[in-house]
C-alpha positions as CSV (number, residue, x, y, z in Angstrom):
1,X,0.0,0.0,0.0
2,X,1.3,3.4,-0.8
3,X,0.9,6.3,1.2
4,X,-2.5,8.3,1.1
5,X,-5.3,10.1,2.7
6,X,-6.0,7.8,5.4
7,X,-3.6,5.6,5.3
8,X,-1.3,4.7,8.6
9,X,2.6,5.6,7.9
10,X,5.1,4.8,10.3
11,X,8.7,6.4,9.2
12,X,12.4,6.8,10.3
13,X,13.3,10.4,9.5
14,X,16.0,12.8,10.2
15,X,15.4,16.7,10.3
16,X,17.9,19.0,9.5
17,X,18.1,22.9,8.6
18,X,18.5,24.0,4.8
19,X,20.5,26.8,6.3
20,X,23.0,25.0,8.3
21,X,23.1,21.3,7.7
22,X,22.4,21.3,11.6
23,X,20.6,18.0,12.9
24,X,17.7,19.0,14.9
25,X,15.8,15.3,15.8
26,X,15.7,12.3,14.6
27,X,13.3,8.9,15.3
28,X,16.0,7.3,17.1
29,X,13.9,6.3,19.6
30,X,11.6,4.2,17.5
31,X,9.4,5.2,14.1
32,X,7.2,8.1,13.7
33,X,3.5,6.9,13.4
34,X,0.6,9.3,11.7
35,X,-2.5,9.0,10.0
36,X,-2.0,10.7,6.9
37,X,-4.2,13.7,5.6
38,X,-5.4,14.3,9.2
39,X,-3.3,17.6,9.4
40,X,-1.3,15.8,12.2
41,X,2.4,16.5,10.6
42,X,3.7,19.6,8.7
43,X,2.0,19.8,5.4
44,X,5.0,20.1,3.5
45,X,6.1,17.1,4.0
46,X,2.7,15.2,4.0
47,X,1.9,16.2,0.7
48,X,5.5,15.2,-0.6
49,X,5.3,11.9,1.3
50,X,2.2,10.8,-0.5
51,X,2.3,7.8,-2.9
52,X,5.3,6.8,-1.0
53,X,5.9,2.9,0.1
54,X,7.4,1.0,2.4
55,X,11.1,0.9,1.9
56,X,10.9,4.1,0.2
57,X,14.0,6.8,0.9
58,X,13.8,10.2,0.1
59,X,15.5,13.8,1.1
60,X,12.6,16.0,1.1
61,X,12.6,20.1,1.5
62,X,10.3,22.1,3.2
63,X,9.9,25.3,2.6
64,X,8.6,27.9,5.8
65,X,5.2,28.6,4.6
66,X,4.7,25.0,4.8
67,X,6.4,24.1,7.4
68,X,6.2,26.6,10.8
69,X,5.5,29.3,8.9
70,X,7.5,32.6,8.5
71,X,8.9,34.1,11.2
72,X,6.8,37.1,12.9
73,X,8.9,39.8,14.1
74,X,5.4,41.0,16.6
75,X,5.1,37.4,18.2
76,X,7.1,38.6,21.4
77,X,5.3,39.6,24.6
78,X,6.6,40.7,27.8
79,X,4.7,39.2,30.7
80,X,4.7,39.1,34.2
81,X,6.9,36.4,36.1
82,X,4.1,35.3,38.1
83,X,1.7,34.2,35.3
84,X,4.7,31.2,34.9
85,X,4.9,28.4,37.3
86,X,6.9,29.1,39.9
87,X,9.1,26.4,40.4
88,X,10.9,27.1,36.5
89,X,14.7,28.1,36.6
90,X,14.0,30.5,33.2
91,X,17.3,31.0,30.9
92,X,17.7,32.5,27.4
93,X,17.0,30.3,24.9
94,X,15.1,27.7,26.7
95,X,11.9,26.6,25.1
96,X,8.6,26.3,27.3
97,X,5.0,24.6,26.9
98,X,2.8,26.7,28.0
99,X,-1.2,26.3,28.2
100,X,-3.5,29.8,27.7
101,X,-6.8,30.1,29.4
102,X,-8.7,28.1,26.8
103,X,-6.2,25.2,27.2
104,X,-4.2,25.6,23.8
105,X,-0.9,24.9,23.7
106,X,1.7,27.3,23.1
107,X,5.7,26.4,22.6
108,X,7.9,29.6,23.3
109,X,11.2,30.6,23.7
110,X,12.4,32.4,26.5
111,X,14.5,35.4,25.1
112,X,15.5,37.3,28.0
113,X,14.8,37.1,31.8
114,X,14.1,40.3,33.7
115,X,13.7,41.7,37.4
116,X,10.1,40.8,37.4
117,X,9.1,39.7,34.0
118,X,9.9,37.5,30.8
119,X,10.0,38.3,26.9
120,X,8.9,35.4,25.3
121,X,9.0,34.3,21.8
122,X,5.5,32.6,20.2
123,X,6.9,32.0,17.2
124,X,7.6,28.1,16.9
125,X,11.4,27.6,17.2
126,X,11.4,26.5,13.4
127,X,9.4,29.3,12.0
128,X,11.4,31.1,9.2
129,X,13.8,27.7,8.6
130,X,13.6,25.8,5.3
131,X,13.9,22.0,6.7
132,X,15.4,18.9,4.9
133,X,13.9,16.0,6.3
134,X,15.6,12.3,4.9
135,X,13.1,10.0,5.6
136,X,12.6,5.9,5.1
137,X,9.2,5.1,5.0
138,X,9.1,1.5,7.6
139,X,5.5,0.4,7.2
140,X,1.8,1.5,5.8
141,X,-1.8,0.0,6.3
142,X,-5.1,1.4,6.2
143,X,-6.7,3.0,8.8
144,X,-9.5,1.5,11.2
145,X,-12.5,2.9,10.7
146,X,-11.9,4.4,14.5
147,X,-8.7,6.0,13.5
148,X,-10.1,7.6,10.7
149,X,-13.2,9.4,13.4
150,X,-10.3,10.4,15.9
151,X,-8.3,11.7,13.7
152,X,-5.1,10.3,14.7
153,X,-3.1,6.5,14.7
154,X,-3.6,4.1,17.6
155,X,-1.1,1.8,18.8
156,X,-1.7,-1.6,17.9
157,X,-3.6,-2.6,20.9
158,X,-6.5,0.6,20.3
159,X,-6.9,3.4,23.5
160,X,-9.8,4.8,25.3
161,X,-10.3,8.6,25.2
């Protein structure tokens, strides 16, 4: 089977930066899984993964505005020490997961650390880098039927929401 909209794709892939040849992850730890066309990786690479197979190898670009986007100059905010958890030991650079008030996500990068407040960064720490991704495509089935309602893969053994 070859890779499509609602097809389950486990892959081995290392990501690197366009810019810099600099290796930024790898699946070392085991295969990515995904349903495919479910919006649940970067769409740059989804749409140049499809028709793939298993065995397949390819070195595949990704420009920013599919990737993370480009990078926004007006996503930093200053904000108040005490909105953060208290028990965090801030530095420059460091990259946080923060939740807002509805419950949404947020990575951010701390870029500097003052008396009583924090600029942060809200752009996503790729945003404005073209990515080359080198990718071996391990396995792909179709999905369940229960897969294709959540949205998302299951392990091999299902999971309760």
């Amino acid at each position: 089977m070859n890779i499509q909209d609602n097809a389950v794709v486990s892959l081995h892939y290392k990501l690197f930066l366009v810019e810099d040849g600099d290796l930024v992850e790898s699946t070392s730890d085991g295969p990515l899984v995904y349903l495919h066309g479910h919006d649940n990786i970067i769409p740059g690479l989804e749409r140049q993964l499809e028709g793939m197979g298993a065995g397949d190898k390819a070195s595949i670009v990704v420009q920013p505005e599919e990737a993370y986007g480009d990078y926004n100059n007006g996503a930093q905010e200053e904000i108040p020490l005490e909105a953060l958890p208290g028990d965090l030991d801030l530095e420059e650079g460091m990259i946080l997961s923060l939740l807002d008030d509805q419950n949404n996500q947020h990575i951010v990068v701390v870029l500097e650390v003052k008396d009583d407040t924090v600029v942060l960064d809200f752009n996503h720490p790729l945003a404005g880098e073209a990515l080359r991704f080198e990718v071996e495509i391990a396995h792909v089935r179709a999905a369940s039927d229960e897969e294709i309602a959540h949205g998302h893969a299951h392990s091999g053994d299902g999971h309760h929401h």
